[in-house]
C-alpha positions, 0 to 999 in steps of 0.5 A: 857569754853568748850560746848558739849551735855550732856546725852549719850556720844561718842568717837569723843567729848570725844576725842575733849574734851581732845584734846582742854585741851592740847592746850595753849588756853583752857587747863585750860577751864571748861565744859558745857554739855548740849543742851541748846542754851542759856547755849552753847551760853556763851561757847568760843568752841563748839563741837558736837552739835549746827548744826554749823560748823563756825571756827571762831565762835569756833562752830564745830558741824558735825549733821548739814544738808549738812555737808560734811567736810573732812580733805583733803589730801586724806582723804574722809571720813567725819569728826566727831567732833574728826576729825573737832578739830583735823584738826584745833588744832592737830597741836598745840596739838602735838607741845606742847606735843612734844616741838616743833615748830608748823612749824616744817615739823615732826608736819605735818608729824605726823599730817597727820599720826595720822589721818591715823592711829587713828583719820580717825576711830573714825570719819568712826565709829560715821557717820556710814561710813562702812571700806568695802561695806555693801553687804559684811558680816563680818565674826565677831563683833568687839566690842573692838575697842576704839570708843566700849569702850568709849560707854561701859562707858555710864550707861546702861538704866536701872540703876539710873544716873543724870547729875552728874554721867554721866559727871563723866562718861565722864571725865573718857571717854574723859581721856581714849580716850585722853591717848590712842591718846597721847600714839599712838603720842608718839609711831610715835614721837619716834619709827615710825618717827626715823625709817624713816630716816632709810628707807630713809637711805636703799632705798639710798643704795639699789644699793649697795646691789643689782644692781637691787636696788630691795633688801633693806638691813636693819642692824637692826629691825625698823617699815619700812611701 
């Protein structure tokens, strides 16, 4: 059984949600959303709530005071409970998807990929970890992001909801936001990471076009950055 906190939902547990179904260990849990102490004791996993950040007691809550985890490797920003499954199940995750073996270099490469381009933000957004410094005013609202429409899911204040309704509610986030991640994986699998040896391939060969080895020349279109 997977535990989270019940009532308004966000992005980084919906995410580690899914991400946790799609690993060999808890692809068939259930879910337990509540605050409950007693209830989210009888759970094997834990997210988002219950102040306890214990790898090995399968607790990954980040509200704790004198939480301060990042997922290294460059990476400062501090993680939201997506960013504390993700560092500890991504790999599984994307060596399922992908079918192949977790110590395969390219499941790192992706890996430290994925959480660049799509994890980083979700965890920034949901600790209030500004892109720029705060005392510069942005020229407009960004309200379209995937963490935006994960909220936008929750029912307003007014409308009458129960449990039943909001956990419906979540199911459908943690799907959004679980799609979303698997399409971005598949795009670097097989787009971005092909395109490497590629580059890798021009940056070799730039001599020869140019002996300042200045000019890279590539024979087709391929995502080079």
């Amino acid at each position: 059984t997977i535990g989270t906190h019940n009532g308004t939902f966000h992005c980084d547990e919906a995410l580690a949600v899914f991400l946790l179904r799609h690993t060999p260990t808890y692809r068939e849990a259930s879910l337990k959303r509540t605050r409950d102490p007693s209830i989210l004791d009888t759970c094997d996993i834990v997210v988002d709530v219950g102040a306890v950040y214990d790898v090995e007691k399968r607790r990954f809550d980040h509200h704790q005071r004198g939480f301060e985890e990042v997922f290294g490797y460059g990476f400062g920003t501090k993680l939201s409970s997506a960013g504390l499954i993700y560092k500890h199940f991504g790999k599984e995750v994307i060596a399922r998807e992908l079918e192949l073996d977790i110590e395969d270099p390219n499941v790192t490469v992706l890996w430290l990929k994925l959480y660049k381009e799509f994890i980083e933000a979700i965890d920034g957004i949901d600790n209030g970890v500004s892109q720029y410094p705060s005392e510069q005013k942005p020229r407009y609202r960004n309200r379209t992001d995937l963490s935006s429409r994960i909220a936008w899911l929750n029912p307003p204040w007014n409308y009458p909801t129960d449990a039943g309704a909001i956990d419906s509610l979540f199911s459908k986030a943690s799907q959004l936001a679980g799609e979303e991640f698997l399409g971005r994986l598949r795009y670097y699998a097989n787009a971005w990471l092909p395109a490497r040896g590629f580059v890798g391939a021009g940056l070799t060969a730039r001599r020869g076009v140019d002996p300042s080895g200045r000019i890279i020349l590539f024979e087709q279109f391929i995502p080079w950055k």
